[in-house]
N, C-alpha and C positions, 0 to 999 in steps of 0.2 A: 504494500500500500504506500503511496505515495505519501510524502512529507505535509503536504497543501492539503490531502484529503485527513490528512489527521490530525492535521491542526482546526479544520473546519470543524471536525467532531467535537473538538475540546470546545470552540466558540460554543456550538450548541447546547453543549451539556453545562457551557456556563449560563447560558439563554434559562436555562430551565432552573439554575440554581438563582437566579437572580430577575424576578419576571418584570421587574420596573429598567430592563435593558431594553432600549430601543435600537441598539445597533451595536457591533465588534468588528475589528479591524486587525488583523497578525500582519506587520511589515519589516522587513528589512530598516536597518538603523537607518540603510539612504533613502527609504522613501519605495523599496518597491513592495506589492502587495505581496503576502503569501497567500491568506484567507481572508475572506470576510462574509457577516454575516450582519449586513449595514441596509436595509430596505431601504428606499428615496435616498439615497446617501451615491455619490461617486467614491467610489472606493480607491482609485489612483489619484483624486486631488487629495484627500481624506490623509491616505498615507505621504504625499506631497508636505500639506500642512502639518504631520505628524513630526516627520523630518527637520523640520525647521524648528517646530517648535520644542522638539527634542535638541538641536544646537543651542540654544537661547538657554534651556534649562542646564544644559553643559556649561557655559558659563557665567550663569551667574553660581552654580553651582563651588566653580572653580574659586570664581570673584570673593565668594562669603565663605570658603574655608568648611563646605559641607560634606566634600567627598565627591564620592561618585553618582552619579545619577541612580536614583531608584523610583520614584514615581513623580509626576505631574497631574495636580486638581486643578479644571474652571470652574465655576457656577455661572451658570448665564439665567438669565431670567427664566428659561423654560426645562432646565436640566444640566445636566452633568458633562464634560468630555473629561476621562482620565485617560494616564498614558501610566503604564506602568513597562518597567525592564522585564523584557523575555530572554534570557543569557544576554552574551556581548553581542550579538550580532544579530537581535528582532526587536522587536516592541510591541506590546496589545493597547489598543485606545478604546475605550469602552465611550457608549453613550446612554445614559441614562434618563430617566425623568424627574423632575424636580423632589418626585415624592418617595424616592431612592431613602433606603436607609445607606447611610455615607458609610458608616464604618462596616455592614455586609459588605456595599461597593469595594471596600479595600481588600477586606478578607479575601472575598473571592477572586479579585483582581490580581494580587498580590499569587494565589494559589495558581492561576491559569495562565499565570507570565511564566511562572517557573514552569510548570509544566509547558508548556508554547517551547522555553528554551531550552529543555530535554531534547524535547520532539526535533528542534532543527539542529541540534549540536549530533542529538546521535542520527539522526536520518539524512544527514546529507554534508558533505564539504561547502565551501562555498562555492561550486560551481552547480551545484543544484537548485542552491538556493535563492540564486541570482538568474536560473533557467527564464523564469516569466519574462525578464525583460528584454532575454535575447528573442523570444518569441514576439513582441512588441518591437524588435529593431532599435532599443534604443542600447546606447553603449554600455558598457560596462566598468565601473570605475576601475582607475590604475591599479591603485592603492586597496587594501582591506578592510571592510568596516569596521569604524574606531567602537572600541569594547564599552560599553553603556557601566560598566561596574559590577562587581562582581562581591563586593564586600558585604558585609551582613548592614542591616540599617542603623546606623549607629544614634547613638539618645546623644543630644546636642550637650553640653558640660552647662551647668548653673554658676552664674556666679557667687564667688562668696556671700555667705548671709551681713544683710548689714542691719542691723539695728534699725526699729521704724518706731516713732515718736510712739511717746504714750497718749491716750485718748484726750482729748483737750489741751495738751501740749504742743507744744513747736519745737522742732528741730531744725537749727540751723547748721549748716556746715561752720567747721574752724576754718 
């Protein structure tokens, strides 16, 4: 069974675990499609805009000292788009409804990325994986898709506790 058809399986069985998903997207880090299961959706802008917007999160990422890429949340007035890491070399973009429970969205986001990234690490080189696009005629990059992170999620450090005024007092700095 092909890699595309087994990842489409995973989309679906996430479809079912998650019923307030209006759309799913498995793509390459540059933007090409593996699977999707996106109804009224283009699915090659979709991964386009995914690409990009997975650059941007690389570096701010870098910018703030957070590591490596692990997921991306929007809210938009009528729903959800999230992007979470499937290994180094895919991504899943989930689309949801406003009335989404956020932290399921994560769960299971979070469980079908890694799974996605089994699925294309052990089923295929990068020359399978990047097949769609030869089919489409468009080139194929030089270079190798740069690795989205592979580190566990790390809990951001707290700063030291500082002393906060007592009730009806002020505090001023020395």
């Amino acid at each position: 069974m092909a890699v595309e058809s087994d990842v489409l399986d995973e989309l679906h069985r996430l479809r079912n675990r998650v019923p307030q998903l209006t759309g799913s997207l498995a793509a390459t880090v540059d933007g090409l499609v593996l699977a999707h299961d996106a109804p009224g959706t283009e699915p090659e802008g979709l991964a386009a805009l995914t690409a990009a917007a997975l650059g941007v999160a690389h570096r701010m990422a870098e910018a703030t000292a957070r590591g490596g890429f692990r997921e991306l949340l929007l809210r938009g007035t009528d729903g959800y788009v999230a992007t979470y890491a499937a290994g180094p070399a895919a991504v899943l973009t989930l689309l949801a409804d406003g009335r989404v429970n956020v932290g399921r969205l994560h769960l299971e986001g979070r469980r079908s990325g890694a799974r996605i990234g089994e699925l294309v690490a052990a089923g295929t080189g990068a020359e399978r994986v990047r097949a769609p696009a030869a089919e489409h005629g468009a080139a194929l990059p030089a270079q190798p898709a740069r690795p989205i992170g592979t580190l566990p999620v790390r809990t951001p450090q707290r700063p030291a506790h500082q002393p906060t005024p007592q009730a009806g007092g002020h505090h001023r700095p020395t």
